[in-house]
C-alpha positions as CSV (number, residue, x, y, z in Angstrom):
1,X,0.3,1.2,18.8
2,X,-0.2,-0.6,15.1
3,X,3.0,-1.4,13.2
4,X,2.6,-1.6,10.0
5,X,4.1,-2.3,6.2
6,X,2.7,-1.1,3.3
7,X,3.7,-2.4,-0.1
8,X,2.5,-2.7,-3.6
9,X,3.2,-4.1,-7.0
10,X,4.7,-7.2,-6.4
11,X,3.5,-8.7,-9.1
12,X,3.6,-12.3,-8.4
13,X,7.3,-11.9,-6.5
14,X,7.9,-12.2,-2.6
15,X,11.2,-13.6,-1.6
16,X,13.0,-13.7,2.6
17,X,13.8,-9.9,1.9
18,X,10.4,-9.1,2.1
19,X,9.3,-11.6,4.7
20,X,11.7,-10.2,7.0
21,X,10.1,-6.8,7.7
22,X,6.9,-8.7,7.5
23,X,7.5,-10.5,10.6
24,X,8.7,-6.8,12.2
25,X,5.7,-5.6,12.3
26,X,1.6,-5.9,13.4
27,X,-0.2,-5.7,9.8
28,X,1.1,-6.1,6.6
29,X,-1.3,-3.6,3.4
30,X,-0.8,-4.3,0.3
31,X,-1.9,-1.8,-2.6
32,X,-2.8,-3.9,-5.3
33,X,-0.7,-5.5,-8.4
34,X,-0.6,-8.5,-6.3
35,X,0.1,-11.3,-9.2
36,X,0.4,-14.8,-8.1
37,X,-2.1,-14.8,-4.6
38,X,0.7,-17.0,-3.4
39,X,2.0,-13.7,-2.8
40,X,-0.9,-12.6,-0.3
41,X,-1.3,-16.5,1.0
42,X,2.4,-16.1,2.1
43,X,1.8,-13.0,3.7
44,X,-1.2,-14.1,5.6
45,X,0.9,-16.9,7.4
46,X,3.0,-14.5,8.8
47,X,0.9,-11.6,9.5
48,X,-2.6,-9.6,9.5
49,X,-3.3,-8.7,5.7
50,X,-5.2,-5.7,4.2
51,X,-5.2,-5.6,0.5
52,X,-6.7,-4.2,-2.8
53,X,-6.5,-5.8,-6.4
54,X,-4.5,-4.1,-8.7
55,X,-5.2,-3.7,-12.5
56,X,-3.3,-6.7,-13.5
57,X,-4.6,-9.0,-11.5
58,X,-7.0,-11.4,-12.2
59,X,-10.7,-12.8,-11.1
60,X,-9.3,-14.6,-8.1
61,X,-7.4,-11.8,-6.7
62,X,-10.8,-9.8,-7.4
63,X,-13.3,-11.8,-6.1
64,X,-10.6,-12.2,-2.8
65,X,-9.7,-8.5,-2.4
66,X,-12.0,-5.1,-3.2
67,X,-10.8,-2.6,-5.4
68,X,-11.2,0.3,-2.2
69,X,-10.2,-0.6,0.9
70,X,-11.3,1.9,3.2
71,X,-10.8,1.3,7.1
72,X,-10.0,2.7,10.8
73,X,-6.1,1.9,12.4
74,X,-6.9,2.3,16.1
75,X,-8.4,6.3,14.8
76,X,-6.9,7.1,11.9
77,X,-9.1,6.3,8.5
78,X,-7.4,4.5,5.6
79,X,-8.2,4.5,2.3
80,X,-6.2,2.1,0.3
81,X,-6.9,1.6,-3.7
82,X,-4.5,0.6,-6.2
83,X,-5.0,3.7,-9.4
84,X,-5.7,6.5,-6.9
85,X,-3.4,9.4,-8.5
86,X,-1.8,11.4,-6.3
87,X,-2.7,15.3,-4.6
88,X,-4.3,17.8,-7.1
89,X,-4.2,14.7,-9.8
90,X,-6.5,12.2,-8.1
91,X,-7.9,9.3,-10.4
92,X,-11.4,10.5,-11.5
93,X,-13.7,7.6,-10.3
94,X,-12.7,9.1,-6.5
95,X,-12.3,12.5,-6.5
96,X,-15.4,13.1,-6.0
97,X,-15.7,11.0,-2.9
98,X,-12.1,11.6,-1.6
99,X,-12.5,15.4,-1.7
100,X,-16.3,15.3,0.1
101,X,-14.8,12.5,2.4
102,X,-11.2,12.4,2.8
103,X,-9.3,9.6,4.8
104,X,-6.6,10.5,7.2
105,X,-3.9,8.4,5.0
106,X,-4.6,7.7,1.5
107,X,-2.5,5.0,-0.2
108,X,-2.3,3.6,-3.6
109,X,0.2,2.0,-5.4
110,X,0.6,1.5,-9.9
111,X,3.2,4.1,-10.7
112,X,5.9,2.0,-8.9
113,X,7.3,5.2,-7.9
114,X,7.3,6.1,-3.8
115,X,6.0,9.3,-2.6
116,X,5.1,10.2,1.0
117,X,3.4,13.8,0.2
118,X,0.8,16.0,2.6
119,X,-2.3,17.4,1.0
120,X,-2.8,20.3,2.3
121,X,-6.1,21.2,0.6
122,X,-7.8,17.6,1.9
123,X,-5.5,17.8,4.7
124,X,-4.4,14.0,4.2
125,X,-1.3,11.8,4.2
126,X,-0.8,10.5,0.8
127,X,1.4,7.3,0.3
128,X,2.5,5.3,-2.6
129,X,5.1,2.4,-1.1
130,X,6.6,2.4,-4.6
131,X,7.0,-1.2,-5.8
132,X,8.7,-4.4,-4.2
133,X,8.5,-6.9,-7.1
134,X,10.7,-7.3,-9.7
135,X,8.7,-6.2,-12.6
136,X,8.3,-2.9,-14.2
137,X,10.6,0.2,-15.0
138,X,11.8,1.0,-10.9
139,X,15.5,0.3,-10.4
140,X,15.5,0.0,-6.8
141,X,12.3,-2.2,-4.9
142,X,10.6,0.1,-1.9
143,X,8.4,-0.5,0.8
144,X,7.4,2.2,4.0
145,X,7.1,1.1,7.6
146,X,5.2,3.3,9.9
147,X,3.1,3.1,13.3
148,X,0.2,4.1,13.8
149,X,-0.8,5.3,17.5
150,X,-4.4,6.6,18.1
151,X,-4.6,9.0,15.7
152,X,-0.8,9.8,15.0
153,X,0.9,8.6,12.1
154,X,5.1,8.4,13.2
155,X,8.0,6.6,12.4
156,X,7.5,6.8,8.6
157,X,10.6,4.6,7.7
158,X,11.5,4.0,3.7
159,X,13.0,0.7,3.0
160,X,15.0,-0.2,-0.1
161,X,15.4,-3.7,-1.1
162,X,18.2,-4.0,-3.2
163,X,18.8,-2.7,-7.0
164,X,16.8,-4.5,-9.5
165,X,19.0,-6.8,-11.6
């Protein structure tokens, strides 16, 4: 069994709140909006790291990180990219490839909103951790927790951070 944390958009903010559930768990993902790679260099001393680069971040982050990150958890495929829309609205530049080829779990992050939503038609898990940072229009910083056993998904947790001041 793989624990994992997934979060996103932390755009260049990472602080003990965070740090805390990444020492909970097996692997930390990141879906993109990264900021400051002090961010990911942090996480990396506490944990295993998957991540994509996010729109605003720069040639460092890029040349460290791919845009798609797609990958087996024990048997479940992953596909994690930062702009990935979300069921029925998927971003254009992989729907082609996401409908002839779809991952058990597809995550993405941008719209700093969190949604945990089933496709049906592509029979997939779609995720979006919301965001954990500091910046943008969210009020309240998200992350999800989950495990991953064979090819079950279970134990999808949502956890709030704290109202954004």
């Amino acid at each position: 069994m793989t624990k994992v944390l997934l979060l996103s958009d932390t755009h260049s903010y990472i602080d003990d709140q965070i740090l805390k559930y990444v020492k909970q768990v097996d692997e930390v993902w990141h879906a993109g909006d990264i900021g400051d790679l002090k961010v990911t260099d942090t996480l990396k001393k506490h944990n295993k790291l998957r991540a994509v680069y996010g729109n605003i971040d720069n040639d460092k982050a890029r040349l460290e990180f791919p845009l798609n990150n797609r990958f087996f958890c024990e048997k479940v495929d992953v596909w994690i990219t930062h702009i990935g829309g979300y069921p029925g609205k998927y971003n254009k530049l992989i729907r082609d490839e996401i409908k002839n080829n779809p991952p058990k779990i597809f995550i993405c992050g941008h719209s700093h909103i969190l949604k945990v939503q089933y496709d049906k038609t592509l029979q997939l898990l779609h995720l979006n951790p919301g965001a954990a940072g500091k910046h943008g229009f969210h009020q309240v910083r998200t992350m999800l927790r989950f495990e991953i056993d064979g090819n079950d998904i279970k134990n999808m947790e949502i956890i709030e951070l704290e109202q954004r001041k």
